[in-house]
C-alpha positions, -999 to +999 in steps of 0.1 A: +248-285-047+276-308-029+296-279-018+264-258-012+250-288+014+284-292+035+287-257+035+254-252+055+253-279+073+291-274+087+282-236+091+247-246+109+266-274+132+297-249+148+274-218+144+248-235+168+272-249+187+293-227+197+261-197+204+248-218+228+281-230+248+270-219+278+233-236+288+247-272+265+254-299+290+275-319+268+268-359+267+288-379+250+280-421+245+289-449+230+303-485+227+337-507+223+331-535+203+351-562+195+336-591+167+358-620+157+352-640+130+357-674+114+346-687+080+365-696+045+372-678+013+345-681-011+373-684-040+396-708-023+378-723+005+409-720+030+401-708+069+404-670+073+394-646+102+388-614+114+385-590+143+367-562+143+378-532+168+352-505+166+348-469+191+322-453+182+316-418+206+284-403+201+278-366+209+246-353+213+243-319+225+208-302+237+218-273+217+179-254+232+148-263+235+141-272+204+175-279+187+195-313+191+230-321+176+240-353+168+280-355+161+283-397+158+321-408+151+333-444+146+373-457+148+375-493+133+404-515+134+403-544+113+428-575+119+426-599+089+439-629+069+426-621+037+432-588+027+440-597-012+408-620-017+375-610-033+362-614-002+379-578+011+368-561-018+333-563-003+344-552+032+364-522+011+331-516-007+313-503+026+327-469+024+305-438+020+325-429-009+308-455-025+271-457-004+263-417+007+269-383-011+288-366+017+320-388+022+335-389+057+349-421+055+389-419+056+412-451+052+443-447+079+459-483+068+449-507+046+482-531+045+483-569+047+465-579+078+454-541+090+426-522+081+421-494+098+399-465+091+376-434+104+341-420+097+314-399+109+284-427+112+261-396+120+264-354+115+231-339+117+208-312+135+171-318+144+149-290+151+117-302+167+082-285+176+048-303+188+035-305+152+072-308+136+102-325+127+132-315+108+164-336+105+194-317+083+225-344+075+237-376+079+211-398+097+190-425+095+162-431+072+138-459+072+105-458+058+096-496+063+081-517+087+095-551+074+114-569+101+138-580+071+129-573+038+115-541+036+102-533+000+097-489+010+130-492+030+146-474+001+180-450+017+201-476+036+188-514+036+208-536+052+209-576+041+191-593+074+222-620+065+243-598+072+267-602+103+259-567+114+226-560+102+214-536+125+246-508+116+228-488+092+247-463+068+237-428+075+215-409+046+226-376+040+192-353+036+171-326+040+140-346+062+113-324+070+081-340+089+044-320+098+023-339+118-012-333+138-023-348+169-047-373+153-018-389+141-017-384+106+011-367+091+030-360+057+070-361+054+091-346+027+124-358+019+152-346-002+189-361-006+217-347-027+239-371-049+276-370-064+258-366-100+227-345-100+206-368-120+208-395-088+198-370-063+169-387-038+132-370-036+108-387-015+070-377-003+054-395+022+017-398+037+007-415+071-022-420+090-037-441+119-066-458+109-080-479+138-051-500+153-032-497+119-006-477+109-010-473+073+015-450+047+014-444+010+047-426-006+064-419-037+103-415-039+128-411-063+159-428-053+192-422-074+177-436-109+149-458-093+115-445-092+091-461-064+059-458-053+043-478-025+016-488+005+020-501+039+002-511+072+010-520+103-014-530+131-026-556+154-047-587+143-066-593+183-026-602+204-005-606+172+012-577+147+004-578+117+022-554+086+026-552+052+045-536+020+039-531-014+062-509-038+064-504-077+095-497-088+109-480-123+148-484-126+157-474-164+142-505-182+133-527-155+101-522-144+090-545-113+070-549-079+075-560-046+054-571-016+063-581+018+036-599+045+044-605+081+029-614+118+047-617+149+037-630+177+047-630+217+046-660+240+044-660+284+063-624+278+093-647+272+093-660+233+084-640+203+077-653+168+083-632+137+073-649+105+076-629+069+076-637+034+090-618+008+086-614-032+113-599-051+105-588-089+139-577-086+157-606-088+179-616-115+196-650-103+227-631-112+249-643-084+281-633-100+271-595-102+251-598-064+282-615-047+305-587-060+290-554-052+271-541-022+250-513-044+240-545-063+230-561-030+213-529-019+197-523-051+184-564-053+182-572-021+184-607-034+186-628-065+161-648-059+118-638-059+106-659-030+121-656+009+103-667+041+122-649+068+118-662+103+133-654+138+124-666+173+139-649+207+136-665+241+143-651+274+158-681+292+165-658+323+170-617+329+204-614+315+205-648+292+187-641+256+187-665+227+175-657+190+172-679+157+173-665+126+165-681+098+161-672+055+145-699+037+150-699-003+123-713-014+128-720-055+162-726-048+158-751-018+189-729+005+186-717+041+206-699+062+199-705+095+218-682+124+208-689+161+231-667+192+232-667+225+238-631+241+243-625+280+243-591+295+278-596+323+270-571+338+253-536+335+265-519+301+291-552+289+274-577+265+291-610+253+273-628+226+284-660+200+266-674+175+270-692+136+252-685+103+253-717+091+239-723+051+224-746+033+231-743-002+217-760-038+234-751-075+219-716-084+201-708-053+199-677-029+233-689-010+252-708-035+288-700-026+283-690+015+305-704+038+297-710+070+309-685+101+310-685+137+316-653+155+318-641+191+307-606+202+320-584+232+301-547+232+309-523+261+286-492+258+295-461+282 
């Protein structure tokens, strides 16, 4: 099935490409970024760093009417301190030899303070009509509605404490969607795996139903078997959205449920507010600290987080955002507030700290604190 999947979808991509060369404009985007880094070594508790190079050139070709190409390919260079700590081994964990079936992730150096490698973040095609969707490759799933914690975000969850939360790890899939125009729809998911008994099925329902959006599906993801309801809508000026999922994972059996509002002040300040309840958890912090599929597959080790963020426009270009997690059997926090300015058209510069608050046996037992600082150039 592997070799059957790259086969098509490499034979789909240069086929497509190459018989409609003539009419394609070709547009090709992306960023520089460069993320530095300052925290301490969760084993020895001496000063490390890093910066973090990243190109990423997106290529996304209007192939015809109907059929879009999306070629996304990411060069990181990683200068670092700590190379031979436990701490690396979770950087070296993020690979999709490890997190996706199709791996495109190569290593170019990975010496004492170099790590460099190369990846395609996204290879699909996209065929769309006015009552159809179908996305073939590596892209981005997300079934949730969750602002952090998303219970039916089941293909590539990201930890909202993580530095760079919003790079999500592609999902290699067939994705088809049929929708009408009273927007109500049904999509249909199916994701191959390195062994054939983790491959990913996933059926989903939506429908509008007055000013809510609300979703029932049922998924099969590697060995964990979910099903699960959502909504999201307006209570009068504020959102309003839920999740609720049921999960079977080999012995475990457990459910989760997320509630949040948000709400927006003068056009300037926005409130998000959500609580979370993990039947997942363990409080096995060795195990969570140690592996990202843990992490993915937990989310966290403990049941009860109140998520929080507030953004505020001080001017046009000047934007300021706290984010905060609050543990609430365990008494932790972590708490991360940034300022971000735009220079000038298409150059960002942002700096900020995730600062923690930690208690014996709690969410962030054994987090250092960091302080970063963020340049992003998109073209």
């Amino acid at each position: 099935m592997r070799k059957i999947f790259t086969y098509t979808l490499l034979t789909l991509f240069f086929c497509t490409t190459t018989a409609y060369a003539n009419p394609v404009k070709d547009v090709i985007s992306g960023y520089y970024k460069i993320l530095t880094a300052f925290t301490k070594a969760t084993s020895t508790e001496e000063g490390i760093y890093y910066a973090l190079q990243r190109l990423r050139l997106e290529f996304r070709p209007k192939l015809t009417k109907n059929i879009e190409a999306n070629l996304t390919y990411d060069h990181e260079l990683l200068l670092n301190d700590f190379s031979g700590t436990s701490d690396f081994n979770l950087i070296r964990q993020k690979n999709l030899r490890n997190l996706s079936w199709w791996d495109t992730d190569k290593n170019i150096s990975d010496t004492g303070h170099i790590y460099e490698r190369h990846l395609l973040h996204r290879a699909y095609l996209k065929f769309e009509s006015p009552h159809s969707r179908v996305i073939f490759g590596k892209q981005l799933i997300d079934w949730g509605r969750m602002r952090f914690y998303s219970p039916l975000d089941l293909f590539n969850q990201p930890l909202p404490s993580d530095i760079e939360s919003d790079e999500r790890i592609g999902f290699d899939a067939l994705n088809i969607e049929l929708f009408s125009e009273n927007f109500s729809g049904i999509n249909v998911l199916c994701g191959p795996a390195r062994n054939q008994d983790k491959n990913s099925y996933g059926l989903r329902f939506y429908k509008k139903i007055g000013t809510y959006d609300t979703f029932i599906l049922a998924a099969k993801h590697e060995k964990e078997k979910v099903a699960g309801i959502g909504f999201d809508g307006y209570i009068k000026d504020a959102g309003f959205r839920g999740e609720f999922s049921y999960t079977k994972a080999g012995k475990e059996k457990y459910p989760r449920f997320s509630v949040g509002a948000d709400y927006s002040f003068f056009s300037k300040a926005t409130v998000i507010l959500e609580y979370f309840y993990n039947g997942a958890a363990n409080g096995d912090l060795g195990a969570f600290t140690n592996s990202i599929i843990e992490q993915r597959r937990r989310l966290s080790i403990k049941k009860h987080l109140l998520s929080s963020m507030l953004t505020y426009e001080i001017t046009p270009l000047l934007k300021f955002k706290l984010l905060s997690i609050y543990d609430i059997a365990g008494k932790s926090a972590f708490v991360n507030p940034e300022v971000r300015y735009n220079i000038k058209e298409d150059l960002d510069i942002a700096c900020g700290t995730q600062a923690f608050i930690e208690s014996h046996g709690s969410e962030f037992e054994r987090s250092n604190n960091l302080f970063y600082f963020e340049l992003k150039y998109f073209f």
